[in-house]
N, C-alpha and C positions, 0 to 999 in steps of 0.2 A: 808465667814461667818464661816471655818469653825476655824478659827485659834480664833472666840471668843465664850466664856463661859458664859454668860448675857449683854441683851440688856436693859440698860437705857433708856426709854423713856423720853423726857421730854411731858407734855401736852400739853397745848396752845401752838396752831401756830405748835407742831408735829406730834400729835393724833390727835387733834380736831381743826377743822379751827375757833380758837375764836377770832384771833387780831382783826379782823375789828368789829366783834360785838361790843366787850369790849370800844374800846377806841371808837367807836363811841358813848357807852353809860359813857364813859367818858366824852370826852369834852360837850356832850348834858349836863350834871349833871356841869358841869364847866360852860356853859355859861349861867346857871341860877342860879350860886352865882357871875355872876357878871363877869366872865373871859370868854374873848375872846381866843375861842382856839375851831380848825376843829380836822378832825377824825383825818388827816395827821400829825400835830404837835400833837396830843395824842400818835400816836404812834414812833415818831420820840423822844417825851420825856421820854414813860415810859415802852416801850417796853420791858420785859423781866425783871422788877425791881421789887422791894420790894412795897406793895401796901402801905408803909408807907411814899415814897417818893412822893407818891401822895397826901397823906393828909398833906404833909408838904407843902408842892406847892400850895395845897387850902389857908392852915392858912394864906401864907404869899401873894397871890394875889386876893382874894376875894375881892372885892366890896360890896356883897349884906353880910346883917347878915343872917343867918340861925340856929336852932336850934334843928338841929339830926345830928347822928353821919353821918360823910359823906363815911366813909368805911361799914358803916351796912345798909343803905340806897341803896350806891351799889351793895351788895351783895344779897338782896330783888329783885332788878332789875333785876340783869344780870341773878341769877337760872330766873325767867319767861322767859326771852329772852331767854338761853339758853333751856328750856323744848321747847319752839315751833320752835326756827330756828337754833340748832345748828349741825353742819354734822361732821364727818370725815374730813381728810385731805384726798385725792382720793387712795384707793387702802390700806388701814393700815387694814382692819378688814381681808381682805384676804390675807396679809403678814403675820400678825400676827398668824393664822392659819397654814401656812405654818413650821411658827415655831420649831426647835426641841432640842431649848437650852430655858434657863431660862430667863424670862423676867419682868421687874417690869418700875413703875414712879417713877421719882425723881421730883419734881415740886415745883417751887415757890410760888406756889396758896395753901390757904387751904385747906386738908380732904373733909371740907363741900361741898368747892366749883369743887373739883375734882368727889367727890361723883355724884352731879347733872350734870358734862358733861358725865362722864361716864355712866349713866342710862338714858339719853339723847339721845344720840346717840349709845348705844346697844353696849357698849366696859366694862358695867360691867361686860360680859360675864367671861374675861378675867383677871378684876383686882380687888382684894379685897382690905381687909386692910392689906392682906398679903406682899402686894409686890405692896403696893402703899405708897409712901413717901413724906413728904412735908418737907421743908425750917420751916414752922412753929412748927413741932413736935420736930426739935434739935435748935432753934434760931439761924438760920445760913441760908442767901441767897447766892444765885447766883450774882455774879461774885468768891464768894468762893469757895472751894472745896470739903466745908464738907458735902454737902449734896448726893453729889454723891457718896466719901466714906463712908459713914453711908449706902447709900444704897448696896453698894458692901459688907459691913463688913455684914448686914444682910442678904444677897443672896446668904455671904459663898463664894464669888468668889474674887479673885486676883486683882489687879485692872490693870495689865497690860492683862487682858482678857477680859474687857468689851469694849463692843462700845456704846457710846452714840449717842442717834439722839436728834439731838436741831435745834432753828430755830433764837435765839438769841446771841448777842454777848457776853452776863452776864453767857449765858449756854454752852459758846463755851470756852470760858472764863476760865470756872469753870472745866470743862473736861479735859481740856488740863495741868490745873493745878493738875488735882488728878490722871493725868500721863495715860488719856484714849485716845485711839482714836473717831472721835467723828464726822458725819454726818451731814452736813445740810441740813437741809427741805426749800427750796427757794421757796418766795413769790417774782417772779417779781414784780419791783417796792416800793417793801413793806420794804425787809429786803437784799436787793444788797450787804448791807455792809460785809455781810457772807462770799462773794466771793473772798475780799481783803484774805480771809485763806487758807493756802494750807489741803484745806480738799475737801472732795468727797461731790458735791451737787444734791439733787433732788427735783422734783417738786410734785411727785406723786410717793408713794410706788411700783407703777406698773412699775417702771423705773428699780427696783432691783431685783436682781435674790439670788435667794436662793439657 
């Protein structure tokens, strides 16, 4: 740790265990317009993506008609789901404490919706609007690499001194293009494909030493 100068977090699936929530309340929200699709092909399709690739995926396989937006629908959803069951990933609030370099999110999710994990599970402790970033505030996602440079250029730090932790291929992706080194969070079963990378993987924060 000591050779870097800010830690990139990404959130979903690195700080807050939300894949299975989400994409559970994905394809539930999919197969009542009409599409056939489980928690596993939710997250097999949209895992770590731009949430417009989702609404483009409704337009074009829907069966039933419906008339709300289906991104603001979900986002009503998932804060309730996320105020009563969303945790941690095991061991991030006491790593994070441990801490004695600079730390921020870079996230594909919105402000809004980063806002309600993090005061959800007790990690607003830590992250403001200081040194929390979305993919929405520069129009720019993951598998690019501008989101993580924008948050480096705002944290004042170099980008061959940051480490990212991610838990996707869009965010491992993107890391490695903006010249970071860059950690995975493994969910056996869920997200294996991380491990095709010559990168350092963990299950649980408590696996890393500081």
């Amino acid at each position: 740790m000591l050779e870097y100068k800010l830690i990139i977090f990404d959130c979903d699936g690195s700080l807050v265990d939300s894949e299975s929530l989400s994409n559970k309340l994905i394809s539930n929200m999919m197969n009542e317009v009409g599409i056939n699709m489980t928690e596993t092909q939710s997250l097999k399709l949209f895992k770590g993506t731009h949430f417009q690739l989702i609404t483009e995926y409704v337009k074009k396989h829907k069966t039933i008609e419906f008339d709300y937006d289906f991104e603001k629908e979900f986002r009503t959803r998932c804060q309730l789901l996320f105020e009563n069951d969303l945790k941690t990933i095991e061991g991030a609030i006491p790593f994070i404490n441990k801490l004695d370099i600079p730390y921020c999110i870079a996230s594909n999710g919105p402000q809004n919706k980063m806002k309600v994990s993090l005061k959800a599970t007790g990690l607003d402790a830590f992250f403001t609007k200081v040194n929390t970033f979305s993919a929405y505030d520069i129009d720019s996602f993951k598998p690019n690499p501008d989101l993580f440079l924008y948050a480096a250029e705002k944290m004042g730090v170099e980008t061959d001194k940051c480490l990212v932790i991610e838990d996707t291929v869009p965010g491992i992706e993107a890391a490695l293009s903006a010249n970071m080194d860059v950690w995975g969070v493994l969910h056996p079963g869920i997200n294996d494909e991380i491990k095709t990378y010559d990168i350092k993987t963990f299950s649980s924060f408590k696996e890393l030493e500081i």
